[in-house]
C-alpha positions in Angstrom: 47.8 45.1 -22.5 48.2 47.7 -25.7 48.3 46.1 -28.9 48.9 47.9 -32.2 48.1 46.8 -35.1 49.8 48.4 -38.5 48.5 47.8 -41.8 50.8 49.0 -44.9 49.3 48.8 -48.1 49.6 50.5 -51.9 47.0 51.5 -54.5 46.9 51.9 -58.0 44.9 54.9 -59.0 44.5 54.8 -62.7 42.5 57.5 -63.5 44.5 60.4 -61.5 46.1 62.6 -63.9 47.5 64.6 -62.0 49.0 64.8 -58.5 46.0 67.2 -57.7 43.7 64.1 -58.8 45.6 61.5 -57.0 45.4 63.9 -53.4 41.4 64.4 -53.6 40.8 60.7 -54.5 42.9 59.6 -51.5 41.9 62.5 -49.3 38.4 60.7 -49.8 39.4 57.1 -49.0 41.6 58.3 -46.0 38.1 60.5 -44.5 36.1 57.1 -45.1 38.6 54.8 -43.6 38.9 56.8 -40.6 35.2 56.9 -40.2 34.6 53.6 -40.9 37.4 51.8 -39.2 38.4 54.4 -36.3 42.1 54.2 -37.7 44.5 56.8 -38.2 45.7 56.6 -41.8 48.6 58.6 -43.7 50.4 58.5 -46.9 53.7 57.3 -46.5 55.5 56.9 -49.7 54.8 57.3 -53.9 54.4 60.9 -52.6 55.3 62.4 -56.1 53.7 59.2 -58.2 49.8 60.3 -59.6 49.3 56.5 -60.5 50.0 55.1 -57.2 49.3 55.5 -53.7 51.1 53.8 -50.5 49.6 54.6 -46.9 50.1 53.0 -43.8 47.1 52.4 -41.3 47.3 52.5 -37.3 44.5 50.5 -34.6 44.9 50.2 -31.4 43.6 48.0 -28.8 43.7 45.7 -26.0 42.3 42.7 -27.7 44.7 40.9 -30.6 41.3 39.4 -32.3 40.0 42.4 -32.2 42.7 44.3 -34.3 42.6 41.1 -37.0 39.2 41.4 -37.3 39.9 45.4 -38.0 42.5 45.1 -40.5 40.8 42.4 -42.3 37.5 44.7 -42.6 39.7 47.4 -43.9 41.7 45.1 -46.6 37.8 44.2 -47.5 36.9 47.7 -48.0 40.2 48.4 -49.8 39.8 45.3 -52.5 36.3 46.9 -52.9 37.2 50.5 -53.7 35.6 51.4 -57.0 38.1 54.3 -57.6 41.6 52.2 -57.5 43.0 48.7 -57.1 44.8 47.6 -54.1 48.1 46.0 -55.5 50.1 45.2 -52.0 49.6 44.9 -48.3 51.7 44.0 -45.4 49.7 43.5 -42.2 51.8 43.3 -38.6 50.3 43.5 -34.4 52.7 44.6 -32.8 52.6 43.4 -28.9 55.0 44.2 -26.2 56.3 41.2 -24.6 
């Protein structure tokens, strides 16, 4: 059975400028994550904000553990990251019935 696990989550980036900043410091993070964590990842909102950053975060799989274990490996990562501070998250698996 496909479960999906969605991870929603916004950054503040205080040292981007510039919109131009703010796109090559989460171009980075998005590259990493995906690497790391096999996700697909895409910003989703504060699209026109240089100080903040919210993306949402896709997994899929057939085991529910699993995904958990994902998403909290990638909330780790994400209170670690050295460029920005990760000031909201909303995790959800999604599983048909």
């Amino acid at each position: 059975m496909l479960h999906i696990g969605v991870l929603q989550f916004s950054l503040e980036i205080p040292y981007a400028e510039t919109l131009k900043d703010k796109r090559a410091v989460v171009k980075s993070l998005k590259d990493r994550l995906r690497r790391s964590f096999n996700v697909s990842i895409a910003e989703i909102d504060d699209l026109e904000n240089c100080g903040v950053a919210t993306l949402g975060a896709i997994v899929a799989g057939s085991e529910i553990a699993h995904l958990n274990s994902t998403m909290d490996h990638l909330i780790n990562e994400l209170n670690e990251w050295r460029d920005g501070t990760l000031i909201d998250h909303q995790l959800e698996i999604i599983s048909p019935r």
